[in-house]
N, C-alpha and C positions, 0 to 999 in steps of 0.2 A: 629348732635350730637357732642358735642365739645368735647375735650381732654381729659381731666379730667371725664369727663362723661362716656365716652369708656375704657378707662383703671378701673373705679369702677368696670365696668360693666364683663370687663374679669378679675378682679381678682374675683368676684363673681360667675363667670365661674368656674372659674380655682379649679380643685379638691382637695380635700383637702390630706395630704401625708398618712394620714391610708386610706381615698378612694382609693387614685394610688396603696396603695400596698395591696388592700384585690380584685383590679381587676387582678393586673400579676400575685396574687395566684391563680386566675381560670386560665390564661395560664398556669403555669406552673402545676394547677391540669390534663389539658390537655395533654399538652406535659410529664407526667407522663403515659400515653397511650401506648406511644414509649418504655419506660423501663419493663413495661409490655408485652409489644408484644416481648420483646429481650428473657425475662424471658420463655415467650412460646416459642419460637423459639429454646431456649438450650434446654425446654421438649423434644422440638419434634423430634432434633436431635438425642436425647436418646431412641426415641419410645416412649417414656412417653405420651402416646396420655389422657389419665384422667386430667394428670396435666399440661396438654399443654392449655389443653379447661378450665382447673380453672383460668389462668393466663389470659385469652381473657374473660371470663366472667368478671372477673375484671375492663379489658379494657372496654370490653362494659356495664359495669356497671357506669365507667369515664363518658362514652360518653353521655350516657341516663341524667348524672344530671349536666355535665360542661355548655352546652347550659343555661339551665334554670337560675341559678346562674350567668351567663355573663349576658344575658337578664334582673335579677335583680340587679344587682350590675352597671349599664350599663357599662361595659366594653370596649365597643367600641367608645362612647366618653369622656371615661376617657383615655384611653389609643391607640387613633388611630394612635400610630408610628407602634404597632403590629396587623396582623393581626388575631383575628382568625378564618375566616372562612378557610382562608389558612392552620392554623395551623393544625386545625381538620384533613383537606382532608389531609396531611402530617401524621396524626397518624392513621386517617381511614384505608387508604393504608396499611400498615402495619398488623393493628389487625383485620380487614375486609379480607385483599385480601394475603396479601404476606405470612403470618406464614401460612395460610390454604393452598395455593397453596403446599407449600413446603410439608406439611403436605400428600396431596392427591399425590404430585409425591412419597414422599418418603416410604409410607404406602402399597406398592403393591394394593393397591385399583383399582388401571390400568392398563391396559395392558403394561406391562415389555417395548414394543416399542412404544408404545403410550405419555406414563407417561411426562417426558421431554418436546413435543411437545404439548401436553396439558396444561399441567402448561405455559409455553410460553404463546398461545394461552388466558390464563386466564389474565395471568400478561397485556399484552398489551389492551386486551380489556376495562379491570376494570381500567387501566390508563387514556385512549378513554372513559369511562363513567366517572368519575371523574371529565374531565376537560371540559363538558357539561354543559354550563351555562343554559340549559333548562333541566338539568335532573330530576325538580320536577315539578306541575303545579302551576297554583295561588293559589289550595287549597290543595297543600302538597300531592298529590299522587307522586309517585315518574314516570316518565316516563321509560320503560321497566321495564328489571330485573337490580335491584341498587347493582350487584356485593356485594352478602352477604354471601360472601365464606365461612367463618366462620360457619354458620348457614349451607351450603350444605357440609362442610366438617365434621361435625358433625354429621349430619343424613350418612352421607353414611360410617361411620367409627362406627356407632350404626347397622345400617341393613346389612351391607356386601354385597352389590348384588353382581351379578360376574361382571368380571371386562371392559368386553364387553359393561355392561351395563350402568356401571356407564360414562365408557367415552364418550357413545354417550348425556347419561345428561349432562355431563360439556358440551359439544358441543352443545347443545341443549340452554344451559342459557346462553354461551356467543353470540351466536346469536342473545338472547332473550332481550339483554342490548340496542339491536339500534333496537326492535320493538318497537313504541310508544303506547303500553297499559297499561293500568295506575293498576298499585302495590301499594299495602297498606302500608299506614306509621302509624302503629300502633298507635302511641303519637299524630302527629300531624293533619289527619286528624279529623275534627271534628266531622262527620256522624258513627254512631256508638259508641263515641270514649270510652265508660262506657265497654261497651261491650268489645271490643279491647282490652283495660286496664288488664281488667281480664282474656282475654285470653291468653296477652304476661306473666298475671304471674304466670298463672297456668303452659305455656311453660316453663318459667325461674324456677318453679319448680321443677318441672318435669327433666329440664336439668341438674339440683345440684344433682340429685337424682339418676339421669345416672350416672355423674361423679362421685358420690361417689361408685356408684358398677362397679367402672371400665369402664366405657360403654358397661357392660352387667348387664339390667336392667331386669326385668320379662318382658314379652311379654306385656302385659299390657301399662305398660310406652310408650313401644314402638309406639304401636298403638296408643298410646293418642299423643305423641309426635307429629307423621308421620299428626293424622288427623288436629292438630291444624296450623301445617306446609302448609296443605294442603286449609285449610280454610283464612288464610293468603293468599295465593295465590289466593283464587279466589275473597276474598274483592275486588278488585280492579274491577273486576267487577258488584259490586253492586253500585257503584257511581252512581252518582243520571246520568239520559239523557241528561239533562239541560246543566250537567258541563262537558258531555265527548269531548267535541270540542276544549276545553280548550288547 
């Protein structure tokens, strides 16, 4: 390829300056996640536990459509100085793990000597699952439990167990991060995925609907909440036999 031929060919390449700047708007829609997660974090400080979780639905409402939109815009070779799968895991941390941690220590939900030690316990593990370059399979189940604090600090500041109980479950799911059973990725697995679909949004329903009663909902919600949480959970093992070896 001669000279002249090569240089055609990468400025052809080369993106155009509203391409470069409508892919660092999907970083920076990303890294808007972070300002989010700060937002909940001042809730939660205040106790404000309704308006701690609108602030993270938020975040995780970022997160559900920044991928897709980087994917179309290609982002990653318009813009490979930034990363962002980094960047995500950077704001996941946060609106996933750290504002709920804080949350579940600071909410009496634990036992008064536990609480501390626990939240510890969460933080380190969910940093240890994070930085697991096999924490999904080839076809998008997530390996263990994907530190979704957020979602268990939610349910247990909706049902109150006592506090006995709750900490033997935080103990229970950070164990469960380095079992290799495969957990449902709502979106992107593809085996059910219709299905899935409309169960995460009857949950994301159902969870604006908590949070607008305070998180105390009619027992109803609750129960809807708790089953569709529960069914989640055992997706992962309806994967097909073929692919559990995966």
């Amino acid at each position: 390829m001669s000279s002249d031929t090569k240089t055609a060919f990468e400025q052809a390449a080369r993106p155009s300056a509203a391409q470069s700047v409508c892919a660092f708007a999907v970083h920076v829609l990303t890294a808007c996640g972070a300002a989010l997660s700060l937002l909940a974090l001042t809730a939660a400080v205040g106790e404000n536990w309704p308006l701690m979780f609108f602030w993270l639905a938020l975040a995780l409402a970022v997160d559900a459509v920044d991928g897709a939109l980087a994917r179309q815009l290609a982002v990653k070779e318009r813009l490979p100085r930034w990363s962002g799968d980094t960047l995500d895991l950077v704001v996941d941390y946060l609106s996933y793990v750290f504002v709920p941690t804080y949350a579940l220590v600071a909410s009496g939900l634990l036992p008064a000597a536990a609480a501390v030690p626990a939240g510890a316990v969460i933080l380190v593990t969910s940093a240890l699952y994070f930085a697991d370059r096999r924490m999904k399979t080839p076809d998008n189940y997530f390996r263990g439990f994907p530190a979704l604090w957020n979602v268990v600090a939610f349910d247990l500041l909706l049902l109150r167990p006592e506090p006995w109980l709750a900490v033997v479950l935080v103990l229970v799911l950070c164990s469960l991060s380095f079992v290799p059973f495969p957990f449902l990725h709502p979106v992107r697995v593809a085996r059910f995925r219709a299905l899935n679909l409309a169960l995460l949004v009857a949950w994301g329903a159902l969870a604006l609907a908590a949070i607008a009663a305070g998180l105390m909902p009619g027992m109803l919600v609750k129960l809807a909440l708790t089953a569709i949480a529960i069914l989640f959970l055992a997706g992962g093992f309806l994967r097909r036999p073929a692919q559990s070896a995966s």
